[in-house]
PATOR-43928 format. One record per residue: residue number from 1; x, y, z of N, C-alpha, C, O in turn. Coordinates in steps of 0.2 Angstrom, whole numbers, always signed. Layout:
N
 num    nX    nY    nZ   caX   caY   caZ    cX    cY    cZ    oX    oY    oZ
 NUM     X     Y     Z     X     Y     Z     X     Y     Z     X     Y     Z
...
end
This chain:
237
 num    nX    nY    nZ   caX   caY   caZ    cX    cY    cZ    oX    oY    oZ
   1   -50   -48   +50   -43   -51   +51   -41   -52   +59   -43   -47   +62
   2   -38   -57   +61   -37   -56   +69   -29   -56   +67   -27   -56   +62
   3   -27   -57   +74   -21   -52   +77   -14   -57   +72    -9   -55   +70
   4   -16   -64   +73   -10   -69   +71   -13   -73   +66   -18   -75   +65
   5    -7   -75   +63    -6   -79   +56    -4   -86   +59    +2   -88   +61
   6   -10   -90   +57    -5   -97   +58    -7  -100   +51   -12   -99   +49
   7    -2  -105   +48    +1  -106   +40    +3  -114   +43    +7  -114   +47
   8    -1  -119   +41    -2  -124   +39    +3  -127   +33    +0  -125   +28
   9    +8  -131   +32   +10  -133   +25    +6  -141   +24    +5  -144   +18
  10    +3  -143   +29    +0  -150   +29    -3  -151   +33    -1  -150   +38
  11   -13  -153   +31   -15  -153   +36   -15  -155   +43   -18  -153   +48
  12   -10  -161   +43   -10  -165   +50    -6  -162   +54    -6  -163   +60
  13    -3  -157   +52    +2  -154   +57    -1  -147   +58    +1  -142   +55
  14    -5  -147   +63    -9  -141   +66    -3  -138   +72    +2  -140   +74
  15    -9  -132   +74    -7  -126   +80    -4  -132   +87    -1  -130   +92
  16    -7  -139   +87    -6  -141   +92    -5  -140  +100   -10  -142  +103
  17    -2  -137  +104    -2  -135  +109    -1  -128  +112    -1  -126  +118
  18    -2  -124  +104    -2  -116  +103   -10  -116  +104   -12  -113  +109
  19   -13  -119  +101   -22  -119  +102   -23  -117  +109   -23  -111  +110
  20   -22  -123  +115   -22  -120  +120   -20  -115  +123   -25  -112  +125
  21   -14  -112  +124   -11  -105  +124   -16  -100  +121   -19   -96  +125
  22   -17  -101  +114   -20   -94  +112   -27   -95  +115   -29   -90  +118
  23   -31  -101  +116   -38  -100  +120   -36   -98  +127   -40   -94  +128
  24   -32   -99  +131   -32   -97  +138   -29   -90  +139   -28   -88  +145
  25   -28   -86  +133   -27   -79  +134   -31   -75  +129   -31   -69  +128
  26   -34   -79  +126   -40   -75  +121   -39   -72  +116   -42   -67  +113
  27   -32   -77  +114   -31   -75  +106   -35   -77  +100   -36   -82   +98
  28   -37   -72   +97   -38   -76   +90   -33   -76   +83   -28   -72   +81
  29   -35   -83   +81   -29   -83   +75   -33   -85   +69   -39   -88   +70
  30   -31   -84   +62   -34   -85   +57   -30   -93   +53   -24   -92   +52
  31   -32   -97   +52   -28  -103   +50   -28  -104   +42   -33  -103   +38
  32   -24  -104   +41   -23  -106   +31   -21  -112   +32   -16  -113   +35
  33   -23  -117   +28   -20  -126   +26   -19  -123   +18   -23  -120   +15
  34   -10  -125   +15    -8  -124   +10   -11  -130    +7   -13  -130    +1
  35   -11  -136   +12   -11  -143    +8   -19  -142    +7   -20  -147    +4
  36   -23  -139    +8   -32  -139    +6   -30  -134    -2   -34  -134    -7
  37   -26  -131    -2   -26  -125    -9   -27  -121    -8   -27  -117   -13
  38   -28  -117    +1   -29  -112    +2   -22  -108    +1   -16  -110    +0
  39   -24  -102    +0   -18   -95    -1   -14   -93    +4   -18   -92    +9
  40    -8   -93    +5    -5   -89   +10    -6   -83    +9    -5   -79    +4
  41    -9   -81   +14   -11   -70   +13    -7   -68   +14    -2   -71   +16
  42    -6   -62   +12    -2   -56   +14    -1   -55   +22    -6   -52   +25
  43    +4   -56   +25    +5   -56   +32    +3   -48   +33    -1   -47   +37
  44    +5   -44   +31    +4   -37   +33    -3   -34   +36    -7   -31   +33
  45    -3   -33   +43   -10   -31   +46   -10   -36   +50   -14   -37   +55
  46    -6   -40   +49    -6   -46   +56    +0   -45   +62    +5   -43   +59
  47    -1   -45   +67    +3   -43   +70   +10   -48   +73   +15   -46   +76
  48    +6   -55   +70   +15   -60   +69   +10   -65   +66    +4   -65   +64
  49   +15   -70   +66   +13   -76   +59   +17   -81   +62   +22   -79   +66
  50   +15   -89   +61   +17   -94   +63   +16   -98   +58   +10  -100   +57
  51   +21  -101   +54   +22  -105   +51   +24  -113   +51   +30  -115   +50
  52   +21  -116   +52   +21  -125   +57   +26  -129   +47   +28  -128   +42
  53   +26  -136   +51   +30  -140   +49   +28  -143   +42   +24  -140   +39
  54   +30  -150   +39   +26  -153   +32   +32  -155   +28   +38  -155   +29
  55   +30  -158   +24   +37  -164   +23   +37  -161   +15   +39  -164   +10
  56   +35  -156   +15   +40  -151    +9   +44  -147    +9   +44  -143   +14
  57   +49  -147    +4   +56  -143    +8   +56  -137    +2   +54  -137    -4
  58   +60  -131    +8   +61  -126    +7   +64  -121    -2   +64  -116    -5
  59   +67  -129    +0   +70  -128    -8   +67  -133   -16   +69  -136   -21
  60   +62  -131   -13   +56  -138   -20   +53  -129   -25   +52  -124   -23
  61   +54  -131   -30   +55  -126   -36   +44  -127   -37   +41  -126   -42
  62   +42  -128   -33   +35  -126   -35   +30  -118   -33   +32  -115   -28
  63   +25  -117   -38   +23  -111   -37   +21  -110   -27   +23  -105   -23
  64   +18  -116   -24   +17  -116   -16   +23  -113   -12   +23  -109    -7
  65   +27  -115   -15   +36  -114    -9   +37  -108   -13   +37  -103    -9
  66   +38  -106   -18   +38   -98   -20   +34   -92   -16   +35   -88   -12
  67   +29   -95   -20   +23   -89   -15   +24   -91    -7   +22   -85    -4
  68   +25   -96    -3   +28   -94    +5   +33   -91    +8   +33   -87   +12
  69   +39   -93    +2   +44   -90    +5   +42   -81    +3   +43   -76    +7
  70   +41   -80    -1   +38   -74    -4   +36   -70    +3   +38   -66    +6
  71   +30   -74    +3   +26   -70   +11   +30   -69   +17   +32   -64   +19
  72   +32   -75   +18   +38   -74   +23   +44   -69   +25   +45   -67   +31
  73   +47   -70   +19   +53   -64   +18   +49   -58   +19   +51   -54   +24
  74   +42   -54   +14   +40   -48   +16   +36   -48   +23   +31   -44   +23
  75   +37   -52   +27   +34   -53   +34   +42   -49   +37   +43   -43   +39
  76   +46   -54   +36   +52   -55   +39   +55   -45   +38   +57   -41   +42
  77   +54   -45   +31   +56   -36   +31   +53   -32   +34   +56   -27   +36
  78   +47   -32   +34   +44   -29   +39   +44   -29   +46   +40   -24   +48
  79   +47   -33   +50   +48   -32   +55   +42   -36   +58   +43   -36   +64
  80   +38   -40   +55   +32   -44   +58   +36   -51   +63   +41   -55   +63
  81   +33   -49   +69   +38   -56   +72   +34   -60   +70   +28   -59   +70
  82   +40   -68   +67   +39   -73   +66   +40   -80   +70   +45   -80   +74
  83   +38   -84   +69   +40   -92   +73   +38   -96   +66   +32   -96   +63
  84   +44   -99   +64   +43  -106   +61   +47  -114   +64   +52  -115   +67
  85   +41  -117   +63   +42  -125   +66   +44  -129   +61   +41  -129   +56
  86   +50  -131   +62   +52  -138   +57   +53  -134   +48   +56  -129   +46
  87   +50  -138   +45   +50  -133   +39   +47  -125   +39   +47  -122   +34
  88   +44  -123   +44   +45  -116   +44   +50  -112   +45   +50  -107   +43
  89   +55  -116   +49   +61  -114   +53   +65  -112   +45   +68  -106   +43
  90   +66  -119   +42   +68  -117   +35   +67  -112   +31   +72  -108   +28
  91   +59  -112   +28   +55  -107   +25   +58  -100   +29   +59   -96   +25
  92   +59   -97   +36   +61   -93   +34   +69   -91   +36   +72   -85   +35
  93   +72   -96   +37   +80   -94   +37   +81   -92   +28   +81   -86   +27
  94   +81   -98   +24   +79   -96   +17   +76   -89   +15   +80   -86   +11
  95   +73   -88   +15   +69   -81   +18   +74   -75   +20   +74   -69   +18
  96   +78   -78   +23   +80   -71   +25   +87   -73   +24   +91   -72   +29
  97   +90   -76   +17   +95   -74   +16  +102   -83   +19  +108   -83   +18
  98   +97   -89   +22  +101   -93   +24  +103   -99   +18  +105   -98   +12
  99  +103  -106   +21  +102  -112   +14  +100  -116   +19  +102  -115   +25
 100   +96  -120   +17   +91  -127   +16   +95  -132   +15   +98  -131    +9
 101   +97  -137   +17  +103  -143   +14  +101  -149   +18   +98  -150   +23
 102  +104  -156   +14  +101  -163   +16  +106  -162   +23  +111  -159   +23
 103  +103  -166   +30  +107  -169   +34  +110  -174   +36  +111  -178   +31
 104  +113  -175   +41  +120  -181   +38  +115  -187   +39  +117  -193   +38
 105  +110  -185   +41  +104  -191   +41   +97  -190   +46   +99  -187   +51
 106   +92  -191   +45   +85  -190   +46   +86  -192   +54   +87  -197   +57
 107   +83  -185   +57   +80  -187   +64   +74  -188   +64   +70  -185   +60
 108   +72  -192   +68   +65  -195   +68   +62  -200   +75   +64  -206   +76
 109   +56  -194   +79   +53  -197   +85   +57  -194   +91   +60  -189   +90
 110   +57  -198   +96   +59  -194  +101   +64  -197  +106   +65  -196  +112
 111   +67  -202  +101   +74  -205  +102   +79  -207   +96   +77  -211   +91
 112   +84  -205   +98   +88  -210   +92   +90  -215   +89   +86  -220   +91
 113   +93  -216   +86   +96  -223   +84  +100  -229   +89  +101  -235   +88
 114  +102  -223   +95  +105  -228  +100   +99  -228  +107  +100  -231  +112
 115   +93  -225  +106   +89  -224  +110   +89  -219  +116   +86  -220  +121
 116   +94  -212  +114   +95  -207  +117   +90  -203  +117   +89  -201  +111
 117   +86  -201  +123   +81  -194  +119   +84  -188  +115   +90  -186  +116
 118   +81  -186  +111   +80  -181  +109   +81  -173  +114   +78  -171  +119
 119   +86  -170  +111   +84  -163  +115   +90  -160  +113   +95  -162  +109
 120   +88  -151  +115   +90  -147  +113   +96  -143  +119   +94  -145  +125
 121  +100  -140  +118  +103  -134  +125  +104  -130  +122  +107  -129  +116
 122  +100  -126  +127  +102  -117  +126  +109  -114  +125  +112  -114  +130
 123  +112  -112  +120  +117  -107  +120  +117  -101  +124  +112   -98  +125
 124  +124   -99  +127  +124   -92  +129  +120   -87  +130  +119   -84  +135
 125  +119   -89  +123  +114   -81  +121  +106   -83  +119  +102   -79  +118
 126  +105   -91  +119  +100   -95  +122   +96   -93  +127   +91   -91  +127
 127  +100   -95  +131   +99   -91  +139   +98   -84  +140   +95   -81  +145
 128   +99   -80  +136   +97   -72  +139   +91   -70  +133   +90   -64  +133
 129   +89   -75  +129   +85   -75  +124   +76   -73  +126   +73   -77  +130
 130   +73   -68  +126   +65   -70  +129   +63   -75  +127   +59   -78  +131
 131   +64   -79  +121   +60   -85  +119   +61   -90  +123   +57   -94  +124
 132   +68   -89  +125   +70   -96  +130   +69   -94  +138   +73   -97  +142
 133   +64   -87  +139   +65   -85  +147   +62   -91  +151   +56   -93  +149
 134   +63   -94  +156   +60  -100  +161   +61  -106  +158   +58  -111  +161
 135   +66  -106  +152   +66  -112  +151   +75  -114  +150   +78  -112  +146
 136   +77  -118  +156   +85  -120  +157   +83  -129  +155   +79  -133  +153
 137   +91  -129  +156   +94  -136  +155   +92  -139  +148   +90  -136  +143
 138   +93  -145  +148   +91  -149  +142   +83  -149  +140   +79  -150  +144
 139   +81  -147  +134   +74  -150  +131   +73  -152  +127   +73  -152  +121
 140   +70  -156  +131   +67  -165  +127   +63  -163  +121   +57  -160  +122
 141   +64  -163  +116   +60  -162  +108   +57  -170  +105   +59  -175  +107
 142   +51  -167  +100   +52  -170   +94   +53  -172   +87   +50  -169   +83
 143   +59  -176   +85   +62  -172   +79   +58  -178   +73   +56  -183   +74
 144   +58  -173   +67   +55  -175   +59   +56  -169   +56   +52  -164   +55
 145   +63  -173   +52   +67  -168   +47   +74  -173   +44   +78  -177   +47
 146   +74  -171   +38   +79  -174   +34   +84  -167   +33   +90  -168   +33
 147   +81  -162   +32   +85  -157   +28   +87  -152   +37   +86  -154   +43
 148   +92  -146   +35   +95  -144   +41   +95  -136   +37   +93  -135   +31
 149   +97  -132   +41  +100  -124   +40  +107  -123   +40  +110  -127   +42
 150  +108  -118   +38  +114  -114   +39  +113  -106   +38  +112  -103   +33
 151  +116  -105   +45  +113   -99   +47  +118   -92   +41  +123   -93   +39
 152  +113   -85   +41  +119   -82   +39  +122   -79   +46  +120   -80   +52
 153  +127   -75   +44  +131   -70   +50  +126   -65   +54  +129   -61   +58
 154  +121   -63   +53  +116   -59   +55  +113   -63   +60  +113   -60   +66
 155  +110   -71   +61  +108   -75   +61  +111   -77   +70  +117   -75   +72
 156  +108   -79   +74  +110   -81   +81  +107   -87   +82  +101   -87   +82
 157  +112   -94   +85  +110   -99   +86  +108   -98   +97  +111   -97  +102
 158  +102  -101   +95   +98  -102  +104   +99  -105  +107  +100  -104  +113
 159   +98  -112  +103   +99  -119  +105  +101  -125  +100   +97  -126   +95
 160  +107  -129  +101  +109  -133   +98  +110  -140  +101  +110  -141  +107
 161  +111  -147   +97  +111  -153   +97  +117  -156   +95  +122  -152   +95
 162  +119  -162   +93  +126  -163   +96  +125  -167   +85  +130  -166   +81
 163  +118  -169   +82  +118  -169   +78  +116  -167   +71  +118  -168   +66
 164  +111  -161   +75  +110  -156   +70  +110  -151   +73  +106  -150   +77
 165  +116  -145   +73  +118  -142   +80  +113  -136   +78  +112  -132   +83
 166  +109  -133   +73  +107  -127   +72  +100  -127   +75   +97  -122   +72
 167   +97  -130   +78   +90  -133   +83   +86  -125   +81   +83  -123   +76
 168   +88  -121   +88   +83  -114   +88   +87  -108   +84   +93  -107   +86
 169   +86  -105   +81   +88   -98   +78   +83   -92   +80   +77   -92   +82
 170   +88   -86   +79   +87   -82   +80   +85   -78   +73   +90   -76   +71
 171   +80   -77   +68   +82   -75   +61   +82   -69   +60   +85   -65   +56
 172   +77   -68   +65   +76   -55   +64   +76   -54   +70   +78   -58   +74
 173   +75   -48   +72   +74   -46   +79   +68   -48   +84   +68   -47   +90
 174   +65   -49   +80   +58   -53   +84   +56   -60   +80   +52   -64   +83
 175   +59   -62   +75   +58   -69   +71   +64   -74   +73   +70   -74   +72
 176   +57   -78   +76   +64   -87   +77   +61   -89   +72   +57   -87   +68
 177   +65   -99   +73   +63  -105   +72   +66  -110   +73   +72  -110   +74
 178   +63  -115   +74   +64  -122   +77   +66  -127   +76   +65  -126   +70
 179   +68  -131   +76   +69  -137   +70   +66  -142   +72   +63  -146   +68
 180   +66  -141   +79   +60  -148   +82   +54  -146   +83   +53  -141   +80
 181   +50  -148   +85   +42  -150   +89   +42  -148   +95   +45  -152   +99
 182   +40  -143   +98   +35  -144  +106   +29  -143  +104   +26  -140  +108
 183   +24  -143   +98   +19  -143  +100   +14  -147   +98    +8  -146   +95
 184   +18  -154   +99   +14  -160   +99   +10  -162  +106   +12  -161  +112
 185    +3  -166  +101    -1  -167  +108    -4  -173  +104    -4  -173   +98
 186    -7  -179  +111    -7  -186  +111   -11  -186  +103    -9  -190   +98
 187   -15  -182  +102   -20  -182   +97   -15  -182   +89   -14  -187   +85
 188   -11  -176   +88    -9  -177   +84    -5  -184   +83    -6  -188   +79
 189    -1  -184   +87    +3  -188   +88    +1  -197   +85    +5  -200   +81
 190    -4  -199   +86    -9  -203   +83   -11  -201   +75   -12  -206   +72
 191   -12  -196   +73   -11  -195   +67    -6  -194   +61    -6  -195   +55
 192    -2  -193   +67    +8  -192   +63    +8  -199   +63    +6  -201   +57
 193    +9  -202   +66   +10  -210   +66    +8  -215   +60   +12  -218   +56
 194    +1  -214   +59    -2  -217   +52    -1  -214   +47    -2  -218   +42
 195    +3  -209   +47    +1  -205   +39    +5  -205   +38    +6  -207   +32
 196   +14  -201   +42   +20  -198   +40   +23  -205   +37   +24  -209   +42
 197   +25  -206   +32   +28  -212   +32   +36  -213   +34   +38  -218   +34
 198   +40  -207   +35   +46  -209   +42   +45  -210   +48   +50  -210   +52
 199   +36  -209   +50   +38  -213   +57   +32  -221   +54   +32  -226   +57
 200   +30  -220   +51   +26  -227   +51   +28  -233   +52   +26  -238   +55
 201   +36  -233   +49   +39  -241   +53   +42  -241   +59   +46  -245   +61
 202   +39  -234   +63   +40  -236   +72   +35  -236   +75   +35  -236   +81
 203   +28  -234   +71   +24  -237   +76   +19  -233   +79   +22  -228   +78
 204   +14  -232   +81   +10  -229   +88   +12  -230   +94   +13  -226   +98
 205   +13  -237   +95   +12  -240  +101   +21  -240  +103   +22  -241  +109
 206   +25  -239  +100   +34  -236  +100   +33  -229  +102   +35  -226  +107
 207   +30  -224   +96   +30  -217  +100   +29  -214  +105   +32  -211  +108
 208   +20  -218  +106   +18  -216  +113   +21  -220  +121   +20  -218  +127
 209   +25  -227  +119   +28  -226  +124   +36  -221  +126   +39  -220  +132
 210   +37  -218  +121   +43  -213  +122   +41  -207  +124   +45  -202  +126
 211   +32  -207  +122   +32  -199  +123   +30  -198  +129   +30  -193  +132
 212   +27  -205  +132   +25  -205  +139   +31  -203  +145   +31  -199  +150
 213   +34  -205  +142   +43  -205  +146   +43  -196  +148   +42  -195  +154
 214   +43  -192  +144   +43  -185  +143   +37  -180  +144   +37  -174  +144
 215   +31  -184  +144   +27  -180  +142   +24  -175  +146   +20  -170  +144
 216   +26  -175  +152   +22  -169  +157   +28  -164  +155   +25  -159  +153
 217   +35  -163  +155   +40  -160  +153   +37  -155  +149   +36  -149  +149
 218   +36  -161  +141   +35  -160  +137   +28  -152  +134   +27  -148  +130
 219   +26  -155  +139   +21  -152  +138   +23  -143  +142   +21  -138  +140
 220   +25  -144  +147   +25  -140  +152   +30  -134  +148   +28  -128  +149
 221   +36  -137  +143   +42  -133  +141   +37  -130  +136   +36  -124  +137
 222   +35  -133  +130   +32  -132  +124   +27  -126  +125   +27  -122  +120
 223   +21  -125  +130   +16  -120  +132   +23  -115  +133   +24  -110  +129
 224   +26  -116  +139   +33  -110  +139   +34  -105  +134   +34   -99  +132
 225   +36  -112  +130   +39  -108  +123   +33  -103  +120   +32   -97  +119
 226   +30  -107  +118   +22  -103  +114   +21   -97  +115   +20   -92  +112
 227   +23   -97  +124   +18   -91  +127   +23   -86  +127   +21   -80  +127
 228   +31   -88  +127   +35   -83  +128   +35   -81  +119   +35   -75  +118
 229   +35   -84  +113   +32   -82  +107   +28   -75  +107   +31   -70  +107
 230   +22   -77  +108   +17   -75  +110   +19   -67  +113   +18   -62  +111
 231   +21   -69  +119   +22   -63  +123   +27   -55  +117   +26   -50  +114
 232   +34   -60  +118   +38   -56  +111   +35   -53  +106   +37   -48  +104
 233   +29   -55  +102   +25   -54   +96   +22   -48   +99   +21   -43   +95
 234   +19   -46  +107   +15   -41  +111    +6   -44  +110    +0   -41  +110
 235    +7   -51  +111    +1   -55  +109    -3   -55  +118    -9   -54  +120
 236    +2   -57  +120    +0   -59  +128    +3   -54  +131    +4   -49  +129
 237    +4   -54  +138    +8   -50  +144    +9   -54  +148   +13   -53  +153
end
């Protein structure tokens, strides 16, 4: 068993630019893809878990979303720090007591409807957050999600948006989640495009010119974040 849990809900949406981080510090992680019929293990004996994104939602009454939120929540009780991306973020607010609900409408890529990037800002308590140390001002994301949270009163919001304001959560004392993306890279990104079918009618060659726009940022903010994960879990130094 190695140190960290990473939880796959679909295979195209991998570790992405956590991959790097954990090889440049000599992490190892053990990978589960739910969408191959692999099992979610027992988190316990891991020293954190990371649960990525997948266009299943938190509130789908099948044996898969039971048994995740299941794992989750006894990660969550335990004290196991966690990170969920997109529908992980969900998977464990839900987990610990939040609700899963449709949005006033689907974000999707790395700009809006009126062609405004994408991004999140730190709150208050954002800013004095470890997850968010070295990381100010506006962050350029990527969003792909219809559904949003509501957090409980336990619950601390990190970073917020002007249309889905619940971005980064705070859910245990060592466990977040995200609603956007930082750890997309060119590769996958080429994959989302063909496959996801709410971005298929904008394109590859629409994505990759917006991601060009952002992408050193992007990349630069995202490694931050991971590493500051990472570090919080007692993964790195």
């Amino acid at each position: 068993m190695s140190d960290l849990l990473i939880v796959q809900n679909v295979s195209r949406e991998g570790p992405g630019l956590l991959e790097g981080v954990l090889k440049e510090h000599g992490v190892a992680c053990d990978v589960v893809d739910l969408d191959k019929g692999q099992a979610f293990p027992s988190p316990l004996g891991y020293k954190a878990v990371v649960v990525l994104g997948g266009p299943a939602s938190a509130n789908d009454n099948s044996s898969k979303m039971s048994n995740e939120l299941q794992q989750v929540k006894l990660a969550l009780d335990k004290g196991i720090p966690y990170l969920g991306i997109c529908l992980g973020l969900q998977v464990g607010v839900k987990a610990a007591g939040g609700r899963v609900v449709p949005g006033a409408h689907k974000e999707v890529g790395f700009v809006n409807a009126d062609g405004q990037q994408y991004a999140v800002e730190p709150t208050e308590r954002g800013k004095h957050d470890p997850l968010l140390e070295h990381m100010q001002g506006s962050l350029p994301v990527f969003q792909l999600h219809g559904e949003v949270v509501e957090l409980t009163d336990d619950m601390e919001l990190l970073a917020t948006a002007p249309d889905c304001p619940n971005q980064i959560v705070k859910i245990g004392p060592k466990a977040y989640g995200i609603q956007s993306h930082f750890e997309l890279t060119d590769d996958m990104l080429r994959v989302w495009a063909a496959e996801d079918p709410d971005l298929m009618p904008i394109g590859y060659e629409k994505l990759a010119k917006d991601f060009a726009v952002i992408k050193v940022a992007y990349a630069d903010i995202g490694e931050t974040f991971l590493h500051n994960f990472l570090r919080i879990a007692g993964l790195v130094t």
